[in-house]
C-alpha positions as CSV (number, residue, x, y, z in Angstrom):
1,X,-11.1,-56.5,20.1
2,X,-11.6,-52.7,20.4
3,X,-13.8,-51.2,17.8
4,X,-15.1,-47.3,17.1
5,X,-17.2,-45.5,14.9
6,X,-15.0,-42.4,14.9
7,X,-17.5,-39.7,13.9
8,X,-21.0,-41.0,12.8
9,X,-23.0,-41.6,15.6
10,X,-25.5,-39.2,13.8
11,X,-26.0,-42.1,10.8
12,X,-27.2,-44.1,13.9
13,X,-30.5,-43.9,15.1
14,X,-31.2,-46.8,17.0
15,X,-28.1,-48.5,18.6
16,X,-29.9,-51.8,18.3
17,X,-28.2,-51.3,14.7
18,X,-24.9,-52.1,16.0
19,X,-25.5,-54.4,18.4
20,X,-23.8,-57.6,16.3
21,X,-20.0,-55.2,16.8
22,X,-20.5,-55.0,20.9
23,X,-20.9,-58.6,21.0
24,X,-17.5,-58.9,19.2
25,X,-15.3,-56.3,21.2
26,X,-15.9,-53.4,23.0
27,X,-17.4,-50.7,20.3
28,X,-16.9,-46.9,21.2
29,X,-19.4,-44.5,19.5
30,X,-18.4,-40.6,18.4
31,X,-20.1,-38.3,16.4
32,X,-18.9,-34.9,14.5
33,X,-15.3,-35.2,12.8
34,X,-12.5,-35.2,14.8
35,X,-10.6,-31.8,14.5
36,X,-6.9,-32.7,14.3
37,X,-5.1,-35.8,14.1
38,X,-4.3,-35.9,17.8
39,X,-8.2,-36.2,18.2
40,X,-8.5,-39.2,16.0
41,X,-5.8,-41.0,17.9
42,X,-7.9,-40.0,21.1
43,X,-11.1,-41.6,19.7
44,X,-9.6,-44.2,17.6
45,X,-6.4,-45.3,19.9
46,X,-5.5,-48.9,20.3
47,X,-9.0,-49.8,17.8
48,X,-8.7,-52.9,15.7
49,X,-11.8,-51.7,13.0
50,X,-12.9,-48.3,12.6
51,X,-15.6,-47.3,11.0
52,X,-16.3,-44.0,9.7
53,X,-18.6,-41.7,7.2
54,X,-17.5,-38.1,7.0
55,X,-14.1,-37.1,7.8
56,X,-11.1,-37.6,5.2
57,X,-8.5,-40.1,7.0
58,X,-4.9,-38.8,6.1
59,X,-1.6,-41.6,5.8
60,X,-0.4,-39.6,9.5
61,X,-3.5,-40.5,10.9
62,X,-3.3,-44.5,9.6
63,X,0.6,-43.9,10.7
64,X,-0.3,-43.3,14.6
65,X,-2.7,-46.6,14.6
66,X,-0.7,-49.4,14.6
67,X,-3.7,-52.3,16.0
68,X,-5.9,-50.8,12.6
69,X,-6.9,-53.7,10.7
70,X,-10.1,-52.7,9.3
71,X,-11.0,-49.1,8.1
72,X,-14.5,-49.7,6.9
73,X,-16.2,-46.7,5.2
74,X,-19.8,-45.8,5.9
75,X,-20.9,-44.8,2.3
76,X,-19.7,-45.2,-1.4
77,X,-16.2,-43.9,-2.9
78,X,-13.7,-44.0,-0.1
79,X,-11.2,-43.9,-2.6
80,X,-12.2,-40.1,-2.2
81,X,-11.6,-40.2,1.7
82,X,-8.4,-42.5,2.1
83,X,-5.4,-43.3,0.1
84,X,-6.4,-47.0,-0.4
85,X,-3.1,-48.3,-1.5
86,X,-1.0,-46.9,1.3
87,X,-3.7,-48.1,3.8
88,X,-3.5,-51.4,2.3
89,X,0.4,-51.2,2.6
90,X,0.2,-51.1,5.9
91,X,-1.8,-54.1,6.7
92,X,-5.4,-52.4,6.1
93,X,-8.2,-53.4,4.9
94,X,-10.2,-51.0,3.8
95,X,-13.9,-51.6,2.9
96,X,-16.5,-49.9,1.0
97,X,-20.6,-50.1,0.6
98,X,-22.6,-49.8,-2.2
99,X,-26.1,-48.9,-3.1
100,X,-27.6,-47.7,0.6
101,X,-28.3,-44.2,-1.1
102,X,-29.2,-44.5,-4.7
103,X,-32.8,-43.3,-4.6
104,X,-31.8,-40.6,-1.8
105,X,-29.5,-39.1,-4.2
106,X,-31.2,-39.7,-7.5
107,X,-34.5,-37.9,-5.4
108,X,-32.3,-34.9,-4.5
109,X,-30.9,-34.8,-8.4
110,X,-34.6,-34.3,-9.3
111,X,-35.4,-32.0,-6.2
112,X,-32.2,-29.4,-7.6
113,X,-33.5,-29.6,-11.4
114,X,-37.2,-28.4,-9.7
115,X,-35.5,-25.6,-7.6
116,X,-33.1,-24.4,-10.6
117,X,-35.9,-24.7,-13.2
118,X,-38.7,-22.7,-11.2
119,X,-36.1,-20.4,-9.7
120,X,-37.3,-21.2,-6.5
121,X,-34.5,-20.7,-4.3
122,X,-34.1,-17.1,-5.4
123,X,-38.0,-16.3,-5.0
124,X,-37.6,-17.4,-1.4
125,X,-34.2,-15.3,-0.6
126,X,-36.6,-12.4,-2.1
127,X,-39.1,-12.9,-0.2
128,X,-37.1,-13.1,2.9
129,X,-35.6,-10.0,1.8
130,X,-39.3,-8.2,1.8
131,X,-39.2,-8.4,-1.8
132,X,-42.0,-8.9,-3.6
133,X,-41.1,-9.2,-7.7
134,X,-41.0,-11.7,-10.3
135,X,-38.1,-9.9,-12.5
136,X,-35.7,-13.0,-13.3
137,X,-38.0,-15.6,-11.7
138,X,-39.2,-16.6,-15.0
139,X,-38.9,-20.7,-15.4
140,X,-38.6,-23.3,-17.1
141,X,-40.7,-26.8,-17.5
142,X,-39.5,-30.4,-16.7
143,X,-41.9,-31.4,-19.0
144,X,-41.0,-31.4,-22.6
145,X,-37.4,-30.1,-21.3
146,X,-34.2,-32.0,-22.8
147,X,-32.9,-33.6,-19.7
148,X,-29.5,-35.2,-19.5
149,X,-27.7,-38.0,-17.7
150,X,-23.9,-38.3,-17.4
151,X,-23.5,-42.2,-15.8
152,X,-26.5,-44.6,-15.9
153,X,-25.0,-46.6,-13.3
154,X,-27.6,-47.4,-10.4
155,X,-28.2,-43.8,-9.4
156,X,-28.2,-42.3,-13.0
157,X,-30.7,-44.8,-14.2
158,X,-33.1,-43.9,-11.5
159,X,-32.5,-40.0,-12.8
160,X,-33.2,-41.3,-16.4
161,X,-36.4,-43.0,-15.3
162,X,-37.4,-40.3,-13.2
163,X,-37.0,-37.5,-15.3
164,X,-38.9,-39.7,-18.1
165,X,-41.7,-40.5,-15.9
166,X,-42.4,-36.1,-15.7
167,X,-42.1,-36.0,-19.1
168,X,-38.9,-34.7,-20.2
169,X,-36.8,-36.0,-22.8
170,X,-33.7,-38.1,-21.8
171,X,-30.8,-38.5,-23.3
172,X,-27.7,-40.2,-21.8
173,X,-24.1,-41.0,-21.9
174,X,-22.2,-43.8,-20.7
175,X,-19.9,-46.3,-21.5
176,X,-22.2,-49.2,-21.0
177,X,-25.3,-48.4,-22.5
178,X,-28.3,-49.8,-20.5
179,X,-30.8,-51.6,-22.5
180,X,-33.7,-51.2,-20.3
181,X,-33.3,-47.6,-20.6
182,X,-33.2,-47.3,-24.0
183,X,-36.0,-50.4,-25.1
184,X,-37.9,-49.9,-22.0
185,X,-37.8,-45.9,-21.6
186,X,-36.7,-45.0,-25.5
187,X,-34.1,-43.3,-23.7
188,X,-31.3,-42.3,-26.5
189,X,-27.2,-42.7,-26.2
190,X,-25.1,-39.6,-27.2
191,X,-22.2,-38.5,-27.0
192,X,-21.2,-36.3,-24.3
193,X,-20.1,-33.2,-26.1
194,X,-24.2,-33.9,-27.4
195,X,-25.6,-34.4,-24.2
196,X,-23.9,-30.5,-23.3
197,X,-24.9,-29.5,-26.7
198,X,-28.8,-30.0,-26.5
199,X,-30.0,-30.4,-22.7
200,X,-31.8,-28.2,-21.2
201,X,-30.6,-29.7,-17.9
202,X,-27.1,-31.5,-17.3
203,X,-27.1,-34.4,-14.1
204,X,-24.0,-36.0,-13.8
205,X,-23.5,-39.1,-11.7
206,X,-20.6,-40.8,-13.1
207,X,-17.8,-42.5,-10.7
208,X,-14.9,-40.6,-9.7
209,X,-11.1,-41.9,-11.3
210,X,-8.2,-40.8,-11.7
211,X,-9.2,-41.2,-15.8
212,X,-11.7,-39.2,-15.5
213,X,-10.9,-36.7,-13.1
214,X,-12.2,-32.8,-14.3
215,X,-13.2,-34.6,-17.9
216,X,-16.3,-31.9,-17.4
217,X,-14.0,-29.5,-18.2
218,X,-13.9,-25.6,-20.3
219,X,-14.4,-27.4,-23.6
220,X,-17.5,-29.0,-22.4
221,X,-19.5,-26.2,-20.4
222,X,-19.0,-23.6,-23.1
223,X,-21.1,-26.2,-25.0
224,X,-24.1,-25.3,-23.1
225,X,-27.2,-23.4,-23.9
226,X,-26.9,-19.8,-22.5
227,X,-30.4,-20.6,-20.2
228,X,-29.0,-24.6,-19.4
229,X,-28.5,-25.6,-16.3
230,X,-26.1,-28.0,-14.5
231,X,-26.3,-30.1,-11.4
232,X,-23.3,-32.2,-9.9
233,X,-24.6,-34.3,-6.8
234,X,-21.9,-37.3,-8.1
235,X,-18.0,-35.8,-7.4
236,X,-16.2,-32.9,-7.7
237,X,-13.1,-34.0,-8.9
238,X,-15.5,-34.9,-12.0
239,X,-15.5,-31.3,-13.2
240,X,-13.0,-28.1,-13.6
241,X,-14.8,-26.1,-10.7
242,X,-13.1,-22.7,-11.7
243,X,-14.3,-23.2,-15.1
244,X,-17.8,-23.7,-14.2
245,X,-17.6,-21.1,-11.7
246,X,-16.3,-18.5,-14.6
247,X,-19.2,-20.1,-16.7
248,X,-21.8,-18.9,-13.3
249,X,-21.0,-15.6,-13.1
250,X,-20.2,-14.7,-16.7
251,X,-23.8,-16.2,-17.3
252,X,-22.8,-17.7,-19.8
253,X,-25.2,-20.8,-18.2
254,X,-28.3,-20.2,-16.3
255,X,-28.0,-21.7,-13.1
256,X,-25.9,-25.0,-10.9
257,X,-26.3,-27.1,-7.9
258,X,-23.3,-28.3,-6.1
259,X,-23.4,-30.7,-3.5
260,X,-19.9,-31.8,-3.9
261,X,-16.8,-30.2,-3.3
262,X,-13.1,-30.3,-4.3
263,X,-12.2,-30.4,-0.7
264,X,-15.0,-30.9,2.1
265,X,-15.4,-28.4,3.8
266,X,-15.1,-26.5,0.8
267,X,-11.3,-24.0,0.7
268,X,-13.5,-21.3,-0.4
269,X,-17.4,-20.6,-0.6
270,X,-17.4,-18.5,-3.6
271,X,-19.4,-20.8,-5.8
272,X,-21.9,-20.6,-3.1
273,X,-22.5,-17.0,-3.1
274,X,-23.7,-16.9,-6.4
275,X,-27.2,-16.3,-6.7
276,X,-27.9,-18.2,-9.3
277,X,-26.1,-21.8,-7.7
278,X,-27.7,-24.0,-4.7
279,X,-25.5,-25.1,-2.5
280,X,-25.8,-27.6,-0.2
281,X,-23.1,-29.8,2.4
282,X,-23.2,-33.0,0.6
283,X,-26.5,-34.2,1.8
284,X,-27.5,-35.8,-1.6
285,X,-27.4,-39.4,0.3
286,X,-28.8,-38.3,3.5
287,X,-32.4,-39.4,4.5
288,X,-33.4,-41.1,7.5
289,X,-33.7,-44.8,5.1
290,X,-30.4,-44.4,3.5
291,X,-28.7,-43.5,6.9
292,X,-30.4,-46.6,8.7
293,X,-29.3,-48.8,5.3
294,X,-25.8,-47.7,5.4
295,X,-25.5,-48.9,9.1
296,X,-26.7,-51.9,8.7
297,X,-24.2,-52.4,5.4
298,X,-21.2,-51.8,6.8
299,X,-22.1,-53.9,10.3
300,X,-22.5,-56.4,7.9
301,X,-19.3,-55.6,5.6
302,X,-17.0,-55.9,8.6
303,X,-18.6,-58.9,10.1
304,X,-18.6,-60.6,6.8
305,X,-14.4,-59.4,6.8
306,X,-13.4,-60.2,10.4
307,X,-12.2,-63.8,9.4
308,X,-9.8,-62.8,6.2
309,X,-7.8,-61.0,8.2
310,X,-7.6,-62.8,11.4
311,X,-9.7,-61.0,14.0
C-alpha cells in the first residue's frame, strides 16, 4: 500500500507522529503545495491514501489517480478544498477532522480584536516608517465594548467566553442557542441584523454552505457602526468581499481582519493594502499544539477507515 502526505510535512514535527502509516505501506512525505497538476501526480502517483492540508485538489487531479482510495484532509472543511461528491463518485473516500484547532483560532479571533481595537498594527508600520505620531491611533476598549459572535459552535463559544472573561459585552447569533452561554455567561441571543446593529466588534465563525454562502452581505455591513470593526477568521465564501472591501475604504467601518480568502492564494491583494485591514495567510489554526493534534487526528482517521473500504 503506497501512502503520501502530498504537501504538509511542515504540520509534522516529529515523524514519530506517523509512524502507525509506515507500518501499513510505504508513506512518502512532501511539504509546500505542489505547483501544477503534473506535480501532484509526481508526488502522489500510484498512492492508495493521501493526505493533505493546504493545497485545493481539483476533479483533473483525482482524474489522473486511479489507486486513490482515501483523500484524508489534514484540517476542518474540506468541502472548501475538494469537490466531495465527485471524489466520492469515483470511489473516494474523503475524510475530514474536527476540533484540533478550536482554541488556536478562537486565540487569534481575540489577538485581531486587540490589534484592530488599539490600532496597533498601524502604530508599528509608523514607526517602521520613522514616524513618530499618534494622529488616528486613538483606540478603543475590550472592556465594556459590545462584542459579537456569529456561530457559537466549538470555536465561537470559546470567543464568547473569552471576550466575556475581558469584560465585554457578548451577544450572539446562531441557530442553536447554547445554554451554557447564555445561563452560565448571561450571554444574550439576537438577531443577526442586531448583532451588526449594536457591536462594537463583529467575529464570525459560522460553517461554510452552500445556504449560507456570502449571507454577510451589503445589507448587513451597512448595518454597522461607522467606528465598528469586523473580523472573519471562519470562511470567505461567508461574506460579499467586494462589499466589505467598498465598506473599508469608503470608511464607512473602522477597521477588518481577514484571514480567509475567496481563493487561497488570494486573485488579488487589494483588501490587504488597506491600512486600516490585517491580513494574514490563514494561520488562524496554526500553532505548534494544533499542528501536532491535527497529525495525530487524521493518522488516526485513516487508520480507523482502512477496513470500510478494503485496504
Amino acid at each position: 500500500m503506497k501512502i503520501c502526505i502530498i504537501d504538509s510535512k511542515c504540520f509534522i514535527s516529529d515523524e514519530s507522529m506517523v509512524e502507525d502509516l509506515k507500518k501499513i505501506g510505504d508513506l512518502a512525505l512532501y511539504d509546500g503545495i505542489p505547483e501544477s497538476t503534473d506535480e501532484v501526480v509526481r508526488r502522489a502517483k500510484d498512492s492508495d491514501i493521501i493526505l493533505f492540508g493546504l493545497m485545493q485538489f481539483t476533479n483533473e487531479m483525482l482524474d489522473r489517480l486511479p489507486n486513490l482510495k482515501i483523500l484524508q484532509f489534514i484540517g476542518t472543511g474540506v468541502w472548501n478544498f475538494v469537490d466531495v461528491e465527485y471524489a466520492e463518485s469515483k470511489g473516494i473516500k474523503v475524510l475530514n477532522i474536527e476540533g484540533y484547532g478550536n482554541n488556536a483560532v478562537a486565540e487569534f479571533a481575540l489577538s485581531c480584536a486587540f490589534s484592530l481595537a488599539r490600532r496597533i498594527t498601524l502604530a508599528n508600520n509608523l514607526m517602521k516608517e520613522r514616524r513618530w505620531t499618534i494622529e488616528n491611533l486613538e483606540g478603543i476598549e475590550i472592556e465594556g465594548s459590545v462584542f459579537g459572535v456569529i456561530g457559537t459552535g466549538n470555536i465561537g463559544a470559546l470567543v464568547a467566553k473569552k471576550a466575556k472573561l475581558l469584560g465585554a459585552h457578548v451577544i450572539a447569533c446562531d441557530i442553536y442557542e447554547s445554554d451554557e452561554l447564555k445561563t452560565k455567561y448571561g450571554i444574550k441571543y439576537v438577531s443577526m441584523d442586531e448583532i451588526f446593529q449594536q457591536a462594537d466588534i463583529v467575529s464570525v465563525h459560522m460553517k461554510a454552505t452552500k445556504e449560507n454562502e456570502k449571507i454577510i452581505g451589503k445589507a448587513l455591513l451597512q448595518k454597522m457602526k461607522k467606528n465598528a470593526l469586523f473580523i472573519n477568521v471562519a470562511r470567505a465564501e461567508l461574506v460579499d468581499n467586494d462589499a466589505l472591501y467598498e465598506m473599508l475604504i469608503k470608511n464607512k467601518i473602522a477597521g477588518a481582519a481577514i484571514d480567509v480568502y475567496d481563493s487561497e492564494p488570494p486573485a488579488d491583494y487589494r483588501i490587504s493594502d488597506l491600512p486600516n485591514v490585517i491580513a494574514t495567510p490563514h494561520i488562524g489554526y496554526y500553532t505548534r499544539n494544533a499542528s501536532d493534534k491535527s497529525v495525530l487526528l487524521a493518522v488516526e482517521s485513516v487508520l480507523k477507515n482502512i477496513g470500510s473500504i478494503g485496504l
